[in-house]
N, C-alpha and C positions, 0 to 999 in steps of 0.2 A: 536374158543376157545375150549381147554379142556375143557370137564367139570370136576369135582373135582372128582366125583364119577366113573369116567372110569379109575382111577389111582389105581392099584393096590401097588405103590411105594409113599412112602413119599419122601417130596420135600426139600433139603436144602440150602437153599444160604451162600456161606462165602465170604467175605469179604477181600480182601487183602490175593489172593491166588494163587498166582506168586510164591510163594518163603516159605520158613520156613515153621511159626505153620498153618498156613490160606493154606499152597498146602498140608502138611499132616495131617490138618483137613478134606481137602476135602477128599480127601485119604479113610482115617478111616470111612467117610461116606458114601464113596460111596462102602466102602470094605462092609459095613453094611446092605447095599441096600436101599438107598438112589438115589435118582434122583440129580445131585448138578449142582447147580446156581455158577460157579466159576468166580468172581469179583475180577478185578483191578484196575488201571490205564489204564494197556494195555490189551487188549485181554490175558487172562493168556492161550496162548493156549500149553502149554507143558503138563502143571496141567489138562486138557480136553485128552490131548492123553492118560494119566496115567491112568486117571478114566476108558476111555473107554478101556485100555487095560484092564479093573479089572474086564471088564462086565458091567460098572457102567453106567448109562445113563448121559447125561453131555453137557453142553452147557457155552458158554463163554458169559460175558457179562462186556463191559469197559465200569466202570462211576467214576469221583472222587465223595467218598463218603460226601465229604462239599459242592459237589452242589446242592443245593434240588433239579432243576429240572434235574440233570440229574438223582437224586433219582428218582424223580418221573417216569421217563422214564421208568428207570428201572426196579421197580415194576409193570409199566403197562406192559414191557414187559413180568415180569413173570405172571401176572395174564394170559395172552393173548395166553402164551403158555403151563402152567401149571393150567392156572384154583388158585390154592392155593398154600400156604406155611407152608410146617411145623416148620421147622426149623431157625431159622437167625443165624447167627455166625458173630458178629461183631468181626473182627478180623485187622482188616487197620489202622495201626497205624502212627506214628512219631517216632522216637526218638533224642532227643536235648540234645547234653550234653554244659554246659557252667555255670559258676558260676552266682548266680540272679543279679549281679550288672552287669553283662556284656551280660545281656540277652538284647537284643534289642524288644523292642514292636511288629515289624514284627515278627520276628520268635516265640515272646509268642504268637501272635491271629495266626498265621499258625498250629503249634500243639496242639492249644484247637481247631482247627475247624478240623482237619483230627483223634485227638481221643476222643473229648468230643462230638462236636455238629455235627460229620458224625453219631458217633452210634445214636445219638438221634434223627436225621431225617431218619436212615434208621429204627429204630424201631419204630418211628410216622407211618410211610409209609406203611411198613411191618405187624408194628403190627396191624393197622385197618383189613389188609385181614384175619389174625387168631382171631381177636375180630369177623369179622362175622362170623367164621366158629364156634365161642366158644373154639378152641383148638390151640396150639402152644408153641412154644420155641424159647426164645431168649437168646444165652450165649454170654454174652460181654466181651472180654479177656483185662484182665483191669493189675496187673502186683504187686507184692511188694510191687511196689513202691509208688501201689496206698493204701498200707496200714501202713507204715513206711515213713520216710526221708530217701534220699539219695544226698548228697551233689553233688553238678554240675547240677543240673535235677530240676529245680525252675519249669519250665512249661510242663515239661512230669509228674512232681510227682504230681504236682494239674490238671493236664488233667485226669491222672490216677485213685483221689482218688475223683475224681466227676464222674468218670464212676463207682466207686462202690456205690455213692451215686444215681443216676440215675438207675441203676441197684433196688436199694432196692427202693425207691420209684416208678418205673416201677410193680414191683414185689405188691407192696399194692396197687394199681390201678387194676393192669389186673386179679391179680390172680383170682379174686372170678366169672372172667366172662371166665375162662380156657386158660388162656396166664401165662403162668411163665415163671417168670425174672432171670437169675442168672449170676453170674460171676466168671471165672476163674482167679485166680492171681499165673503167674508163677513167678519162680525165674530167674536167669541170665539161658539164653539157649542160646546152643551152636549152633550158625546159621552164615550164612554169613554176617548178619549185626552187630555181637558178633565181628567178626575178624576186621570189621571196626574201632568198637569202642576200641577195643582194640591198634588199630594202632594210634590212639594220646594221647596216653599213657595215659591215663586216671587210667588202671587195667590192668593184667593180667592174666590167666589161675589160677596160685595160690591166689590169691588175693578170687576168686571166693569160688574155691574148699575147703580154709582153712576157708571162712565164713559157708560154709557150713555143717551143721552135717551129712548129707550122706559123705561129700568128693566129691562132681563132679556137674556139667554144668545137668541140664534138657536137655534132648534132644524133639526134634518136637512132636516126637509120644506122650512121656510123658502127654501135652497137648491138643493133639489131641485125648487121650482116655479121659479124663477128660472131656473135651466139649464133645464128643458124649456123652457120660455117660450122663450129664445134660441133653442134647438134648431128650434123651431116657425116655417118656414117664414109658415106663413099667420096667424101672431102679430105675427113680429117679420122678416118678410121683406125689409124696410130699415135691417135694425139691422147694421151691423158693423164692426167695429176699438174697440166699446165695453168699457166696465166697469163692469158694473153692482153697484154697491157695496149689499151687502142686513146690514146692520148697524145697524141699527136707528138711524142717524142717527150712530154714533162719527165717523166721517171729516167731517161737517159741522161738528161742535161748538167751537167753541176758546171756551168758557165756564169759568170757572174752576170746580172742583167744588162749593163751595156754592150757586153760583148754578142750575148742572145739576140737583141738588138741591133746590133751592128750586121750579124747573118740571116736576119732577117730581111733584111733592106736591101740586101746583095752587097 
């Protein structure tokens, strides 16, 4: 086993980091200097060749985040090769579109167990190894949606808006023994699981842009500097039980869309 103390690098694991916010979170962490735990389903190993092209140190590790024991696995893996953790980025998500009467029971307990009760077994797990170190960070990327309605989304919006609640009560638990809790709530980003959903017509590119008071889509990095930021002890070393909403202003607006429109154009 490492020991903790022979690490000159802090440690971070993300979650669901194959693809989008979770490969250029690790990214930004490992661009930081960051040691990263990169988590998927599958080996994320593209996301491991990136890191280590950055210099980053990096290791790959498949578990679905709703099994505890392959949680458990996991963290024993990282205790075993890193000794500790600094960081968690719950990042693995679901997303279900379909109106609530035609939601089926399977697929409501499928996306509360891969975005409410993965983060909360990998932050059970995880968080004990930073409770004994006294120090750490957990940013749980929870979404809008877990701060508002969005019609079609009956069980991503209540997955979402119990990981900000989870979050804030994580945050009044650990805080006072040096674990803070926080969460990121992006707006619609522009990813390959964006083009999905956009292909059953759910929305389109305008749809988005014209909700939006910037005018445009989030992109990856957008919240992949935001979590590091939380992550970042010597950043935001007073920040915690928050949610930092990075949506280009959607969650402040209740403007009716011409007017959104009309400020947007100058």
């Amino acid at each position: 086993m490492n020991n903790a103390g022979d690490r000159a690098e802090p440690v971070a694991l993300v979650t669901g980091a194959a693809r989008g916010i979770g490969r250029e979170t690790a990214r930004e962490l490992g661009a930081r200097g960051y040691a990263v735990v990169a988590n998927d389903l599958h080996e994320p190993s593209e996301t491991v060749a990136e890191l280590q092209e950055l210099g980053a140190s990096a290791v790959a590790l498949a578990a679905d985040v709703s099994d505890e024991e392959a949680v458990r696995h996991m963290a024993e893996e990282v205790r075993d090769r890193f000794g500790r953790l600094d960081v968690l980025v719950n990042n693995a998500g679901l997303m279900f579109i379909e109106s609530a009467e035609e939601t089926e029971l399977a697929d409501w307990r499928r996306v509360m167990e891969v975005n409410l009760t993965g983060p909360f077994v990998t932050s059970r797990e995880f968080g004990q190894m930073m409770l004994e170190r006294g120090a750490g960070s957990i940013v749980n990327v929870s979404s809008v949606a877990g701060l508002l309605g969005v019609s079609n989304r009956a069980a991503y919006n209540a997955s979402k808006h119990g990981l900000v609640g989870l979050t804030r009560t994580l945050a009044a638990e650990w805080g006072g023994r040096g674990v803070r809790v926080n969460a990121v709530c992006p707006g619609w980003v522009k990813t390959g699981r964006d083009a999905g959903d956009q292909a059953g017509g759910d929305y389109d590119d305008a749809d988005i842009e014209g909700r939006t008071p910037m005018g445009r889509f989030a992109e990856p990095g957008d919240i992949a500097r935001a979590a590091a930021f939380l992550a970042d002890p010597a950043q935001s070393g007073f920040v915690n039980g928050h949610t930092l909403s990075v949506d280009g202003g959607w969650a402040s607006d209740g403007s009716w869309e011409s007017l959104r429109r009309s400020k947007q154009s100058g």
